[in-house]
N, C-alpha and C positions, 0 to 999 in steps of 0.2 A: 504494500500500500504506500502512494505517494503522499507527503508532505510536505509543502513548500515552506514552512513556518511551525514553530511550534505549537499545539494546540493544546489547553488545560483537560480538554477531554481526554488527553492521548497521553497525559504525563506518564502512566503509569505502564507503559510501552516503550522499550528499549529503542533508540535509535540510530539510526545509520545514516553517515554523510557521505555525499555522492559526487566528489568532486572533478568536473572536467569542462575543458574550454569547447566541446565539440558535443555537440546535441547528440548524435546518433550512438558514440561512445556512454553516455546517462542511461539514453534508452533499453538500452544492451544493457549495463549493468541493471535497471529497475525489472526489465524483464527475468535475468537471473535471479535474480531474487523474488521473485512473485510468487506470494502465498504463504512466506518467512512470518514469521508472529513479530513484526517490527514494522518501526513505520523508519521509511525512505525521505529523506532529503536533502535538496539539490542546491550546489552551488556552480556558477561556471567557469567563476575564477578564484584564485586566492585570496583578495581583497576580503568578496564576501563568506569565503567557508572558515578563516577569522572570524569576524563577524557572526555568520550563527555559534561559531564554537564555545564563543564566549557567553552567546545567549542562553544557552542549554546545554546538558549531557546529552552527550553519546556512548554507546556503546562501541563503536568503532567509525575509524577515518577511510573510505578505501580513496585514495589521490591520485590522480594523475600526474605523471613527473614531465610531462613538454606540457608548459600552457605558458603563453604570451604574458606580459608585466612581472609576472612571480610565479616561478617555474615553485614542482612540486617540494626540491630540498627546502624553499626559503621558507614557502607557508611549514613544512614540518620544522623547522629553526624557528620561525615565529612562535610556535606551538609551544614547544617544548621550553622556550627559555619564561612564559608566562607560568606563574601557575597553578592556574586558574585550569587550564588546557594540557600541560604536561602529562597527564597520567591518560591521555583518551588512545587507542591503542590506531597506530595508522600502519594501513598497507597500500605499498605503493604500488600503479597500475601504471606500465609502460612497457611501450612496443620498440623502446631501444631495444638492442641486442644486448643480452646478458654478458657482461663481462665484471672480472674481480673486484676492479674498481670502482665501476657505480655501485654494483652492492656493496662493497664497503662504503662508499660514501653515503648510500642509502642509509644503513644501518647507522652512521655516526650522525645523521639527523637526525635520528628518533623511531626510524622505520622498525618495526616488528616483523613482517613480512612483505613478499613480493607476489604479484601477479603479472603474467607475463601475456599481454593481446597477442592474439585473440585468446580473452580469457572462456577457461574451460569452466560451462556454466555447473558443473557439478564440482570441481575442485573450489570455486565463490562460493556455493553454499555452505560446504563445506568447515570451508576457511572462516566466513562469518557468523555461522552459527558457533564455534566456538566462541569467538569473542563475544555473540549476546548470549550465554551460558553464563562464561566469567562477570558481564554484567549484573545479571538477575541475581548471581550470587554475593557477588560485592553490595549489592543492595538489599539486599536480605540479612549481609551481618549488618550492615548500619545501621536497618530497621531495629535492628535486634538488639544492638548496641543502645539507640537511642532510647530504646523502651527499656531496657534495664536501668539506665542513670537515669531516667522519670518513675522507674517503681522506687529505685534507691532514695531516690532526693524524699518520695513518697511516705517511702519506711523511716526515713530518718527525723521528719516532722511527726508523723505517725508516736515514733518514740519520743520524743519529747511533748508531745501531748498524754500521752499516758502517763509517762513519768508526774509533771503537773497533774495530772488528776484524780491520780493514784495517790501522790503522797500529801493531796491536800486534805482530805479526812484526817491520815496518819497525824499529823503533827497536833490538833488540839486532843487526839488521844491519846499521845504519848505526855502533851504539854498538862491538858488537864490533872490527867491519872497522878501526875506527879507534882503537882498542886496539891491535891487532896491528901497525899500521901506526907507532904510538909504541913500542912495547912491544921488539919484535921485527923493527925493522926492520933491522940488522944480520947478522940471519939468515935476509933475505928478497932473491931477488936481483932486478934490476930487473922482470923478466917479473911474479913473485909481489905486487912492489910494485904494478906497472900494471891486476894483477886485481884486485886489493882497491883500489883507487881506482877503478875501474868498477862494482861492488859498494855503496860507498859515492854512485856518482853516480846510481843506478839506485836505490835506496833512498830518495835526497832529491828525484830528480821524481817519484818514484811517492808522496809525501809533499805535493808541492805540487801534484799532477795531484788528488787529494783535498781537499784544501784548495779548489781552485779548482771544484770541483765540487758540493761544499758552499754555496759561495758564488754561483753559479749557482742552485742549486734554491734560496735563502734570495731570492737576490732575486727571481725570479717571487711571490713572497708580502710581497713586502715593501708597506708603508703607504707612500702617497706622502706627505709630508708637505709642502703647497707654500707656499715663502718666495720674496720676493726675493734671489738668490745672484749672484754678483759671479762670471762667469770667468773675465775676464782676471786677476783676484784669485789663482785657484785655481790657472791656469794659470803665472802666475810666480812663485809659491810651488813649484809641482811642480819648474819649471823651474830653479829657483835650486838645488832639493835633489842634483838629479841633475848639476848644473854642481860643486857642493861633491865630491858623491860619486866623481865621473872627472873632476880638473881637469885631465888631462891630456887630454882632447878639446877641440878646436876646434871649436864648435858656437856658429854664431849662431842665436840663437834669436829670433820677430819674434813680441810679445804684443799684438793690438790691443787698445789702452786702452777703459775704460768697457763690455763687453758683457752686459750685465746682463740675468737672466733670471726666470723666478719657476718654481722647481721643488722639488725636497726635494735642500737642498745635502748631503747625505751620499751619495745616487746619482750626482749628479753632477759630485761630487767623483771616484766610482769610476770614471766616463766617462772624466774630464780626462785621470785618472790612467793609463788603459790606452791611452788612445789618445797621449798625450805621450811614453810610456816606450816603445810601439812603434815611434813616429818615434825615439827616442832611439838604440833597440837596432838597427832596420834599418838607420844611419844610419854605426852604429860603423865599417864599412870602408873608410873616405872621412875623408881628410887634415884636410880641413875641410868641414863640412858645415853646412844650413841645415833648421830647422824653424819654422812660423809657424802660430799660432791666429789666427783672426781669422772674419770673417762677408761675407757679402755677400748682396745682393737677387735674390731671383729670383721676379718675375710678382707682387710685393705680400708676398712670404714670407722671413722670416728663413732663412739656410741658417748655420750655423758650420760651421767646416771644422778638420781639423790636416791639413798638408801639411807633408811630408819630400822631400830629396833624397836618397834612401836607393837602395836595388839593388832595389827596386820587387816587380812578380809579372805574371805572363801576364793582360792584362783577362778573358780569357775563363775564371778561376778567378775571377772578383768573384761569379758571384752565391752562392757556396757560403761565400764569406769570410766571414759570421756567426754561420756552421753553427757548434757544439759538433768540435773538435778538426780544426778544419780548418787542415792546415800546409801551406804551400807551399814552407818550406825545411827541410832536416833538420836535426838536433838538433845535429849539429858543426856546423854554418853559424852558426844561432841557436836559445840556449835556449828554452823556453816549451813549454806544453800545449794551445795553439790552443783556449781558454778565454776570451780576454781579450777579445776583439772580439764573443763568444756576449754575455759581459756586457754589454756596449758594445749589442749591440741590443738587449738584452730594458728595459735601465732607458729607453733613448727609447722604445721603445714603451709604458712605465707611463708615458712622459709624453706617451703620444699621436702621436709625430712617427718619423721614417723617418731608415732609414741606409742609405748606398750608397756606394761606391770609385770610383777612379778611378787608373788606374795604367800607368805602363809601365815593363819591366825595365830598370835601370838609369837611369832616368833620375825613380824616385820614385811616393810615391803620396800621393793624398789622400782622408783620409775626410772625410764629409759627413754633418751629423746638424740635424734640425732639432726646435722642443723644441716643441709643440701645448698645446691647454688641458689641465688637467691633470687627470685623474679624481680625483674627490672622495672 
């Protein structure tokens, strides 16, 4: 189907431009192509097939290389140094004589392929249906593209509207409950006192069960940013804070020196951070206890580990342990929202590498993360 102009009815149809100074040469090619699921349009010299190229996509250029004012190399030079027009795929249509040097020179304008007149009208369809394939396809990821950053921009108002109006109840229940609790506690007797301190505990993890959920959907979106990062660095920094924070536990803690990696130390900092404080808190029931970062080789591959001598979990709950709220112990045993370790997988996986457990009750576990190249 012919096209002399772009039409909004037809946007959604691949196109093809039909460039030659010689009427009977167009006709010839529009007749080849008759029936192609694309619309055809005509320019007759180089001035104007600039001109539509700039107006619209194409799915492909087929050009004639002899045509009077601006022979075929210059309109391809013009093309290509714009770019605006750069990427539209053109092939050149001429009835010189094949020789080394125009097609190199072809190709060093931007040419993709050659047609040689009289062109063979099955080897043109041929030729041009691939290129409107590579179209519809290029247009289909950017369709696809586009619609995911409109769901994403979506989800991420989405989440901060929830967060708002979820934790707007929360605060005068937490803020009241412990009004009364100061206010009135004289006139409350133990029972009364023990509900509004459950009230208040239910408040502040339905508070942090948000928070940590926020921060789950933030880091599936998050930019990898990749440096050289120091863990043993990070890991005895955590470790020292949490040694200040409860000096009253007995916790040897064992940091292999020098583990250095190349990731975005802000992720994996929140790594460190949930996987040390899990050994930290599993850990709490036990007189003295022992946790160690460190790495080993396995088959040519970095693995890091944290290991705890903590009250451990059934192996046969590991493969679910990265799942989003996955607890293996209730809330009076040990606090938390089974969030931490969701995070823990999703930021190695934006660095490309794998997490797995390893564990027996009571006698501890170890997680296992390895850190891959890092998508760019």
């Amino acid at each position: 189907m012919r096209a002399d102009s772009p039409s909004p009815m037809m946007e959604a149809r691949p196109r093809v431009l039909l460039v030659d100074d010689v009427e009977a040469n167009l006709i010839a090619l529009e007749a080849g192509l008759d029936g192609m699921n694309c619309d055809l349009v005509r320019a007759s010299n180089g001035n104007d097939a600039l001109r539509l190229l700039l107006g619209g996509e194409f799915a492909v250029v087929l050009l004639d290389v002899q045509m009077p004012d601006m022979d075929g190399y210059e309109v391809a030079k013009y093309a290509r140094d714009n770019p605006m027009t750069r990427a539209v795929p053109i092939i050149f249509v001429t009835a010189m004589i094949e020789t080394e040097e125009k097609v190199l020179r072809g190709y060093g304008t931007g040419a993709v392929d050659f047609l040689f007149k009289p062109v063979n009208p099955h080897v043109l369809r041929y030729k041009v249906q691939v290129f409107l394939d590579l179209y519809r396809s290029r247009r289909r990821l950017a369709d696809e593209a586009q619609a995911h950053k409109e769901t994403m921009a979506e989800l991420e108002a989405f989440n901060y509207s929830i967060s708002h109006d979820l934790r707007a109840p929360l605060r005068p229940l937490d803020g009241f409950s412990q009004a009364l609790l100061e206010d009135y506690a004289d006139k409350l007797d133990e029972k009364g006192k023990d509900y509004l301190l459950r009230i208040r505990a239910a408040a502040q993890r339905m508070s942090q069960l948000i928070d940590d959920l926020l921060r789950l959907s933030r880091i599936s979106r998050a930019q990898v940013r990749l440096q050289p990062v120091d863990l043993s660095a990070i890991a005895e920094g955590i470790v020292r804070e949490l040694s200040i924070n409860e000096p009253a536990r007995e916790v040897s803690c064992l940091v292999q020196p020098g583990v250095l990696v190349r990731g975005d130390p802000g992720l994996l900092r929140i790594v460190m951070e949930n996987l040390l404080r899990n050994a930290w808190k599993f850990t709490q029931k036990k007189g003295k206890a022992t946790i160690e970062f460190g790495t080993r080789q396995d088959r040519g591959e970095t693995v890091h580990f944290v290991r705890d001598d903590g009250v451990g979990f059934d192996p046969s709950f590991a493969p679910r342990l990265f799942q989003p709220f996955q607890r293996f112990h209730t809330p009076a045993e040990f606090e938390g929202t089974g969030i931490g370790l969701a995070i823990v997988h999703r930021i190695v996986s934006h660095h490309r590498g794998r997490t797995w457990a390893e564990s027996t009750p009571g006698s501890g576990t170890t997680i296992f993360f390895t850190l891959a190249t890092v998508r760019t």
